[in-house]
N, C-alpha and C positions, 0 to 999 in steps of 0.2 A: 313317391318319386324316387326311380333307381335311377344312378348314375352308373353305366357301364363303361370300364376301362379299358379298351385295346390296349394291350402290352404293360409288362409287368418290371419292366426296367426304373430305373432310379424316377423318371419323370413320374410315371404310372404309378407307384408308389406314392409319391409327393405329391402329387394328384388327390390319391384315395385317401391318404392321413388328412389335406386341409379339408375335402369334402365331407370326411366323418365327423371331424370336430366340430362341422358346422349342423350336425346332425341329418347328412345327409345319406340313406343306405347307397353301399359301394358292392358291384361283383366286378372282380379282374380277370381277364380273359389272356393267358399268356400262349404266343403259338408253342416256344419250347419246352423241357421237359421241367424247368426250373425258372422260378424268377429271380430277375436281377439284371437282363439285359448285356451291354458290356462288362457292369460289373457283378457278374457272375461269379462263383467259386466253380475250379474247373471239376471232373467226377469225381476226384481221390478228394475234393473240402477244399484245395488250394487254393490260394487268390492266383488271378490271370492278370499279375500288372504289378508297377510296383508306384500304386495311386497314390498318392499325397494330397493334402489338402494343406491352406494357409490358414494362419488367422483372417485370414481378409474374406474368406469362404463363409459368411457370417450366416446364410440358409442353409448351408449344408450339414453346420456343425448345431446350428441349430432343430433342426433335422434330427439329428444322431441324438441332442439331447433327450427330445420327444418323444423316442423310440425304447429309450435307456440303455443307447450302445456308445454315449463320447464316451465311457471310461476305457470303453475298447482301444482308443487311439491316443497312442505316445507319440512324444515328441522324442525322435532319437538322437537329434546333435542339439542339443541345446547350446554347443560352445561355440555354433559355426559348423556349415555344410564340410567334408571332407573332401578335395577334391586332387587325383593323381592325373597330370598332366603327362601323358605318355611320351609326347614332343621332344622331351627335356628330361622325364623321369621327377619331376619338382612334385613333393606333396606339400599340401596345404590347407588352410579352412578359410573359405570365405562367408560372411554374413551376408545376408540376405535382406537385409535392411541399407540402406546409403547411409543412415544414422550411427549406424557403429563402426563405419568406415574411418571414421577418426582415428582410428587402434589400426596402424600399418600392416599387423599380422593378420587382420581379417578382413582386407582390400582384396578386391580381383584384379586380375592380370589387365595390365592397361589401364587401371585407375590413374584419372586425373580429373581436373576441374572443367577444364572442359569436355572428357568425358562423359563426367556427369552432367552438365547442361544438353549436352547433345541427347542424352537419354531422359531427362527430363522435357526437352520442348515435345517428344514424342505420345508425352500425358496431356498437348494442349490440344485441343477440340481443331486441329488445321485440316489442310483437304489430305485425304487419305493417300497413301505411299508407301512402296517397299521399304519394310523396315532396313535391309542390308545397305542400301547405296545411301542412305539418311545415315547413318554410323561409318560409312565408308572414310572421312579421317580419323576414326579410331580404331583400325582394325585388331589391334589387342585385346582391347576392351569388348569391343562383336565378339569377337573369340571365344575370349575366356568366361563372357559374363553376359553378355544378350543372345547369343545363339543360342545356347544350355535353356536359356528363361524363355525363348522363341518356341523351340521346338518343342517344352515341356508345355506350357500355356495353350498352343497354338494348332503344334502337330503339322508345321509348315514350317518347309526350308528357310531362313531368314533373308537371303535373297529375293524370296517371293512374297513373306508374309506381310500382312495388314496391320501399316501403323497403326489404325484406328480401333481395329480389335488389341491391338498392344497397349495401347492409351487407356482402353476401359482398364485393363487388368492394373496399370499403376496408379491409377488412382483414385485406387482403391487400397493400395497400402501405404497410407499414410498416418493409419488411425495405431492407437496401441494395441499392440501385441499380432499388427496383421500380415506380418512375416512369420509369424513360429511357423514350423513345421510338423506335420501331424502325420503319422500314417496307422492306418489297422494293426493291431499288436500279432493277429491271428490271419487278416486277411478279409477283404471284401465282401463275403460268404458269410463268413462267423460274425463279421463285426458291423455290417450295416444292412444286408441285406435278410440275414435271417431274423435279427431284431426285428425288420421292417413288420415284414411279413407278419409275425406274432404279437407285433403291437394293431397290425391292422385285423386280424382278426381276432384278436382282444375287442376291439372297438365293434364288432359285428360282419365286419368284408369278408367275403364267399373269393376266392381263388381257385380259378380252375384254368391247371399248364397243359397241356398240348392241346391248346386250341386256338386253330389261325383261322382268322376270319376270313372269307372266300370274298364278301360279297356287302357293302353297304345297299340294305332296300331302300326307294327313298319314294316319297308318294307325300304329296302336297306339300312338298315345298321342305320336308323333314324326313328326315332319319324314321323308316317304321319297323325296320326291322335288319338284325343281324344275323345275315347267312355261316356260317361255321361248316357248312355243307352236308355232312349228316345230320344236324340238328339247327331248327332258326330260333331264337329268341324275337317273339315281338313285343314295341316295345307300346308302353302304353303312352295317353299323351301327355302324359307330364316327363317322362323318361327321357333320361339325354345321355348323349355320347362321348366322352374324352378319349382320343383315339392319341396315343401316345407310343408310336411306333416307328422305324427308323424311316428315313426322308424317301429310300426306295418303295415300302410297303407302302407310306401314304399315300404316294403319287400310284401305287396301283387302283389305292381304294376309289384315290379321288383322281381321276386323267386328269386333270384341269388345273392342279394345285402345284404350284410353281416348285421345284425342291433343286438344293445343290448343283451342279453343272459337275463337278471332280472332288473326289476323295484322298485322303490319305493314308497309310499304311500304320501300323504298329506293329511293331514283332516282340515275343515276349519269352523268353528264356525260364525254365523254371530246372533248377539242378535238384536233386534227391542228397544234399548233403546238411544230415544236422548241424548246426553248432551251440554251444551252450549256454549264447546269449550274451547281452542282450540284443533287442532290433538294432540295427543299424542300417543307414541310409549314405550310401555315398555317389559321387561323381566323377565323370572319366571325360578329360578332354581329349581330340585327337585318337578318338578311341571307338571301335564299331559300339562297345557297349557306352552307354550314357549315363543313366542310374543305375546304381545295386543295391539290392533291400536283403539285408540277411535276417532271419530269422530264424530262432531256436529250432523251428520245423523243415529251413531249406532257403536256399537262395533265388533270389529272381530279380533278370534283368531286362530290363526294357528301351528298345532303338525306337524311337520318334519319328513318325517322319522318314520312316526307312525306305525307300525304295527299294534302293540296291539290297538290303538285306532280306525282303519280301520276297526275291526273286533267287535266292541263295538258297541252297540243298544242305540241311541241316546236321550230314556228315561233316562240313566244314567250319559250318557257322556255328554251333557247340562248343568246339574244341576251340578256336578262335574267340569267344567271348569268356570262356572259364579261362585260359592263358592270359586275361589284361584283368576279367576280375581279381583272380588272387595273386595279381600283381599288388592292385589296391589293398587287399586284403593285408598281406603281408607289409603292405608301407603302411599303414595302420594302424599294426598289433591285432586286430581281430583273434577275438578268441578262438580255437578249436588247428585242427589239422586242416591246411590247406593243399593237397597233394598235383602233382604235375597231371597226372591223369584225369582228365575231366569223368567228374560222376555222369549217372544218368540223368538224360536231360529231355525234355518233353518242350519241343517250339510250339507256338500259338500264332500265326498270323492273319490280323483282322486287314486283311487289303483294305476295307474301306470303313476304318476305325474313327473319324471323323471328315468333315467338309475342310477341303484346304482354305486356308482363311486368307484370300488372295488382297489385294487393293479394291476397292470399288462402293459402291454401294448395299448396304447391309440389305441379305433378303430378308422382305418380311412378306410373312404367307398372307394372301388377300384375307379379307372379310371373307367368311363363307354364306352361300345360301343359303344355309341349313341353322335356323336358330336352336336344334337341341342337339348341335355338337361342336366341339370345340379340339383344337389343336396343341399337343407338346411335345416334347422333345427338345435334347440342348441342340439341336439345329437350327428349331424357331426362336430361340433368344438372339434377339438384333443386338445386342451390344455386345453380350461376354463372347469369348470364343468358347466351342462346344466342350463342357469341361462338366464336371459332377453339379457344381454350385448351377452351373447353367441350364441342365437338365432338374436338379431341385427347383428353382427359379422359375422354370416353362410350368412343371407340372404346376404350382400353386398359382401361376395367372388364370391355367385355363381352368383352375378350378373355380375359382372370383367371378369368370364370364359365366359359368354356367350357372352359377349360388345367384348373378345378376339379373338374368331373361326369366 
């Protein structure tokens, strides 16, 4: 019995690691020239993002352990997130916990007591709602502290976005240690993606990239065979499929398979300037840029949610997010030369870097016809919004359905 993997992205990955341990042989079929999906390293090694993961991320980082890449990822503000509100010019560090809000220096802007009820009735299980007009008598607090966590979580405007995908995410950090902040010391590439890889083929998995599937065969009722177009794999009859590719290619594979309706944007900033360390991670309100992740090898900034900056010419929008970075930078102390003249800069924009996570009813992709194939990607996870944890997560259900039939 082989398990064949459509796409080689974080799901597909997660996929082939719970299927091997359960000793089952895995080949991964990537269309592009590398695996990793969104979180790819871009051609020069770089990470494309400045990804973070929580303690509350408890498969992802479990994941990383299995692979033997968590020591790749540090915690860079252990003291509290850094954040320069450009508004007012105000720097600051907020916690990331409600629990250490006690301490006045590590409150967000607009903390109060009811505040915080208003942000917690949003963890209760009610009928789903824009998160923005639910917060609307607090709009400091939206501001400085649920929009930043909206658009980071969500990758939706918080006027748009889904209580009910924001509900899963809070409560889920209640447990210890499931606010720390974590990110790649080196990047995406180096720190979870090429572990992957070398731990799954350690374990036995055949990966082979630039191959997009044309064409699912399907003959009595199952999956017989994968078209790749100059070459078919058929499959024998114990052989099943885990097709773990973004919400566009499935719905080509499969016309009939319900996917997303509207996407949202990411745009990703990567400047060519060392500094001497260490990583750091910071936050910008009122500001085109959102997160900054500086590392020894180069900085990189990431707009959420960006429309407007998706649709901006990178003459502009370069020079405009390196002028409020090393604003932060400078209000900080960060190490190294920070200089008026923007370095070189290389934009990345994923137009449709995940599903807007709107009000409504969670999709979940039907039952399929097909009992030797199965469904993943962090789009088919009905609770979390489409995030790493939720892409680790899809991949090991569909893996359990297929180890089931």
């Amino acid at each position: 019995m082989t398990i064949h993997i459509i796409g080689a992205g974080v799901a597909g990955l997660a996929g082939a690691l719970a299927l091997l341990e359960a000793g089952r042989p895995v080949a991964l079929h990537e269309a592009s020239p590398q695996a990793g999906g969104r979180c790819r390293a871009l051609p020069d090694g770089t990470d494309n993002g400045t990804h973070a993961l929580i303690g509350a991320n408890r498969a992802a980082l479990a994941f990383l352990a299995t692979i033997g890449a968590r020591e790749g990822w540090v915690e860079p503000e252990p003291a509290g997130l850094p954040v320069l509100d450009l508004r007012d010019g105000r720097a600051f560090r907020v916690a990331l916990s409600p629990l250490a809000w006690g301490n006045a220096a590590l409150r967000p802007p607009g903390f109060s007591a009811g505040a915080l009820l208003a942000l917690a009735k949003l963890a209760l299980p009610l009928p789903d709602r824009a998160i923005g007009p639910a917060l609307a008598a607090h709009p400091e607090f939206l501001r400085g502290f649920v929009d930043p966590l909206v658009v980071a979580a969500l990758n939706t405007p918080v006027e748009e976005a889904s209580a009910r995908r924001l509900g899963a995410v809070l409560r889920r950090l209640g447990g210890k240690g499931a606010t720390r902040l974590f990110v790649a010391r080196h990047g995406l590439g180096p720190d979870l993606v090429a572990p992957a890889v070398a731990a799954l083929r350690t374990r036995g998995a055949t990966l082979r990239t630039g191959a997009r599937l044309r064409r699912l065969v399907t003959q009595g009722g199952r999956v017989a065979a994968l078209d790749f177009g100059e070459d078919a794999i058929a499959l024998g009859p114990e052989d099943a499929v885990l097709l773990a590719t973004p919400p566009w290619e499935s719905q080509r594979l499969l016309p009939h398979l319900e996917t997303p309706s509207s996407y949202a944007p990411i745009v990703n900033l990567h400047y060519a300037h060392r500094t001497p360390g260490p990583v750091r991670f910071l936050g910008l309100l009122d500001a085109l840029c959102q997160w900054v992740l500086v590392r020894p090898e180069g900085v990189s900034v990431t707009v959420s949610a960006g429309d407007a900056a998706a649709r901006e010419e990178q003459e502009s929008l370069a020079p405009r997010a390196w002028a409020e970075l090393r604003r932060a930078a400078l209000a900080f102390g960060l190490k190294g030369e920070w200089p008026e003249a923007p370095p070189p800069c290389r934009v990345v924009k994923e137009r449709r870097a995940t599903p807007r996570h709107l009000p409504g009813p969670a999709l979940r992709p039907p039952p399929l016809p097909l009992p030797n194939l199965a469904l993943a990607g962090d789009w088919t996870e009905p609770v979390l919004p489409a995030t790493i944890e939720a892409a680790v997560l899809s991949g090991q259900a569909a893996a359990r359905a297929l180890l089931r039939r």
